[in-house]
N, C-alpha and C positions, 0 to 999 in steps of 0.2 A: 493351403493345406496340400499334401505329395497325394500325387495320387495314387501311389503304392507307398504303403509303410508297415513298419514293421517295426516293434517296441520290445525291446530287453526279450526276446525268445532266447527259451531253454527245453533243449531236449536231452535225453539221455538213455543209450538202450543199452538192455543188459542182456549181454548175447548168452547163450547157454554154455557152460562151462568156462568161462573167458570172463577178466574184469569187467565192469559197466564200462562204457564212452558215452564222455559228454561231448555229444556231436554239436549243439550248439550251447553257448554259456555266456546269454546276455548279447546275444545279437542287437542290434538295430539298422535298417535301412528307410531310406525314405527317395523315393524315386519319383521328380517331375514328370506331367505329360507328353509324352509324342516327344523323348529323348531312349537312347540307348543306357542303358547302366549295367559296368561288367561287373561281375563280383569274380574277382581273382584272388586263386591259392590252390597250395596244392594238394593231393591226395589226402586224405583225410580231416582237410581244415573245417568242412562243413555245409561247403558249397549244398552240393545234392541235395543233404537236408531241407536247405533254407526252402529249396525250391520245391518240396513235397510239400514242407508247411505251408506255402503261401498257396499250391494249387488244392491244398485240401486234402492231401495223398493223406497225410499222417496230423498227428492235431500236439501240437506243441505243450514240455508240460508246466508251462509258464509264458506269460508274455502277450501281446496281444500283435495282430496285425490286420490290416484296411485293404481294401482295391475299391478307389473311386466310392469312399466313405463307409463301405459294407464292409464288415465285421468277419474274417476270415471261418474262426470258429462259431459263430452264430448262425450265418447265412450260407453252409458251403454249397446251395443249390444256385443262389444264384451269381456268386463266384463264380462257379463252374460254366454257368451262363455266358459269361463277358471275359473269359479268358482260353488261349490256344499256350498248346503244350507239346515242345521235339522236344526227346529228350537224347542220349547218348547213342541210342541204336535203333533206324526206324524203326516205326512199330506199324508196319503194312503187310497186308496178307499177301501174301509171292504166290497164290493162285489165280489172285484178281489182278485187274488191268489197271492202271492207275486211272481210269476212268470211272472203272468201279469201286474202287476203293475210297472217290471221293463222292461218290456217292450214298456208298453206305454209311460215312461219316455225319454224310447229311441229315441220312435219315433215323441216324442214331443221337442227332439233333434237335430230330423232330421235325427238320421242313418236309411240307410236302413233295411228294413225290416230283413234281415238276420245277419246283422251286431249288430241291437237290441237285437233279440232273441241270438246270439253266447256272447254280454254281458251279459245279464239279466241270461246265466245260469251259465257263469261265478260270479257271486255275489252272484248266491244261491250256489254255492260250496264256496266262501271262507268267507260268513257268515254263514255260516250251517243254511239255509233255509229252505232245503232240508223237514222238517216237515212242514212247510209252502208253501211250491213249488207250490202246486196243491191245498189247499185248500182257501175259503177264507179268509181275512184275519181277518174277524170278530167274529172266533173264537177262536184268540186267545189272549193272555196276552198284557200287556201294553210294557211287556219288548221285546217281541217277531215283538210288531209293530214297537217300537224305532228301532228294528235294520234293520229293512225293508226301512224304512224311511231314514236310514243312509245308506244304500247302493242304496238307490234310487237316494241320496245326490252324489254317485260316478258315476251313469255312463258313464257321460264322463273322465271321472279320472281327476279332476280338479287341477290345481295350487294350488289354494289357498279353502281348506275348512274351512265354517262358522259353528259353534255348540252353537247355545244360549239354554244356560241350556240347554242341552241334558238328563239329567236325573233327571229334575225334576221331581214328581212323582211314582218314579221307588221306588221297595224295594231294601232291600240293596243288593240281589243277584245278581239283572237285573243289578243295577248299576254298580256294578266290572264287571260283565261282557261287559259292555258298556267300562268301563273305559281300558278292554284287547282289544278292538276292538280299541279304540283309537290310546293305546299304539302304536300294531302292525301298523298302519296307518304311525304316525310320524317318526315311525323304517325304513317304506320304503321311506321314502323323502318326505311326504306330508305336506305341510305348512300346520296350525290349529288355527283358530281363534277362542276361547273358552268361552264364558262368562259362569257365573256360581256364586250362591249363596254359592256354596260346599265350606267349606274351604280344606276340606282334599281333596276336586278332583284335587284343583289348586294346594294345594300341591303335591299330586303324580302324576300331568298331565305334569304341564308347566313348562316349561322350563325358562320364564321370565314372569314375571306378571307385570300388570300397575292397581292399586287399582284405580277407579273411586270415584268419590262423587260427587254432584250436577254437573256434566256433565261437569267433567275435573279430569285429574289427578293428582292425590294428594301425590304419591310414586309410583317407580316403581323399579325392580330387579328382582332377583329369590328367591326363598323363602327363601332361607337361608342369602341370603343379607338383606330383608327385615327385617327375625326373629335378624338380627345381630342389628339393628336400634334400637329394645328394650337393647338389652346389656343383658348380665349377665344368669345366671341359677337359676330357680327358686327352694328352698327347702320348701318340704312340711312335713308336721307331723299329725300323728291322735293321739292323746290320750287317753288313757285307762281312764282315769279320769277326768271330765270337770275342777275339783279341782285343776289340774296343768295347768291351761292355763295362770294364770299371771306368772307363772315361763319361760313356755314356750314364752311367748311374750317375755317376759324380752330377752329372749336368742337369738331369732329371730333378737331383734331390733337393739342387739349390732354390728351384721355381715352384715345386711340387708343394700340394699339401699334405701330403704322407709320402711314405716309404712307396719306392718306385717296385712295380710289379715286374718280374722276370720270367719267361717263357722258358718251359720247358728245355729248349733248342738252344738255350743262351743267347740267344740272336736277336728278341723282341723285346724291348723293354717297353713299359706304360708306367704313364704317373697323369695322378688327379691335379689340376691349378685352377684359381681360381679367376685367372685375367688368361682368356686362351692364347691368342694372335699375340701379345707380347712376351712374353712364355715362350711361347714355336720359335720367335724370331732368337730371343736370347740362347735359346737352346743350338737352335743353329747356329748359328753366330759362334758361341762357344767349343761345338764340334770340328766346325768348317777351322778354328785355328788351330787346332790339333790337331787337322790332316784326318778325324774319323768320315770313314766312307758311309752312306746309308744307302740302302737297299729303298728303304719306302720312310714314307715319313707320314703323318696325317695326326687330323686332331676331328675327336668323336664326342658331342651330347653325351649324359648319363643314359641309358635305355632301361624301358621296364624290367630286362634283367636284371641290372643295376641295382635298382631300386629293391627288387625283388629278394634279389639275393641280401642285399643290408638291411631293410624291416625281417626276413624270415631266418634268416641265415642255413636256407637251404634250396634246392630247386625244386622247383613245380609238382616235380614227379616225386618228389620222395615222401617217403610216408604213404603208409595204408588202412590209419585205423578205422575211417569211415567205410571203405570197402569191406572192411570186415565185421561191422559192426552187427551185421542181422544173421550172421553164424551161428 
């Protein structure tokens, strides 16, 4: 049995003045123990939603879903019990210290007074808080409040933690370092519900990924099952000369399994094949007797873009009917 699931969910809101959105339409996830699982897609596909319904935020208007056998809509008290929740933008009070903020989390948990404060300084030793501890928290970084917020996310050590875009916003240092904090998380047995426009997070996060789009999913596996679904190794070429680019297509077209791709600059061409290393070789081979000069030459994996872009046919970012949808 998953110990996160989730069965044919449908929601739909009907913003005031503006058509309804079916934000989700026949969902289903089901997520093992003490694994990472990203749910990627972009703006509007449903993400956020998924993750209101399964924390209880909002109540699905069809569908059923579980944590660790309990009943999402039946029991949301004690869901709420066994689960931590970051979500896109900390949600910490920038008067208090990040000592006290995990405090009051505590005891907005219900531990006692002393059982609060012996977590909350537990979480500033094992997020290095410790420069945060005592002051507050409005003086510092965005990256510095995301991890406050995520350990705010743990004080009760939950089953199952929820992370929607967790690093949105962040520069790329905050982010790897969110993305170590994660790791270590998963390392110790914590289940992780991830949504995320990143393709590179889901790729070095998750463990099995479920691509959403208009509020169902459309592919699911791990990233290498997915990237496996395009086929083949792509070869690319830059050219010293734009003057050899019909030689170079020509040579592309004969190994490739479609139409070779052309750079803006006329200077880079790429094509998909499905045997790489003798491919590159005949390509070269055929260039080098025609005297074509290359600048760079190299052969790339399909990547979660890849994939991305051929299940949706669009990027990450585009689309915003889910942002708009509570207008």
């Amino acid at each position: 049995m998953p110990f996160l699931e989730a069965v044919d969910l449908r929601v739909t809101y009907h913003p005031r003045k503006a058509p309804e959105v079916r934000a989700l339409d026949g969902l289903s996830l089901d997520v093992p123990q003490g694994t990472v699982f990203g749910l990627l897609g972009p703006n509007g596909a449903g993400k956020s939603t998924a993750v209101k319904v399964l924390t209880t935020l909002i109540r699905a208007d069809s569908g059923t879903a579980t944590i660790d056998g309990i009943d999402v809509r039946h029991d949301p008290d004690a869901i709420r019990r066994r689960i931590g929740v970051a979500g896109q933008y900390a949600a910490v009070d920038e008067n208090l210290s990040a000592l006290e903020n995990l405090d009051m989390v505590g005891r907005l948990y219900h531990l006692s007074a002393a059982d609060s404060r012996r977590r909350a300084a537990e979480l500033v030793d094992h997020f290095d808080l410790g420069e945060a501890k005592n002051r507050p928290v409005k003086g510092f970084s965005g990256g510095m409040r995301r991890r406050i917020d995520l350990a705010c996310a743990l004080v009760i050590a939950p089953a199952v933690l929820f992370l929607d875009e967790p690093t949105t916003g962040l520069d790329p240092r905050s982010r790897m370092d969110m993305w170590e904090v994660i790791e270590r998380l998963s390392a110790s047995g914590t289940t992780v519900l991830l949504t995320t426009q990143y393709l590179e997070e889901a790729d070095r996060l998750a463990d099995d990924i479920a691509v959403i789009d208009h509020g169902r999913v459309i592919a699911r596996g791990s990233a290498d099952e997915l990237k496996a679904r395009i086929g083949g190794q792509r070869i690319q070429l830059t050219l010293v000369s734009e003057a050899d680019l019909p030689a170079a297509t020509a040579a592309l077209e004969r190994v490739g399994t479609g139409a070779p791709d052309v750079a803006a600059d006329g200077r880079a061409v790429s094509v998909t094949v499905s045997q790489g290393a003798p491919a590159l070789a005949e390509v070269l081979a055929q260039l080098g007797e025609q005297g074509v000069e290359l600048h760079d030459v190299g052969m790339q994996r399909p990547t979660l873009d890849d994939v991305f872009l051929r299940l949706t046919g669009r990027a990450t970012e585009d689309g915003d009917e889910e942002t708009r949808k509570a207008s």
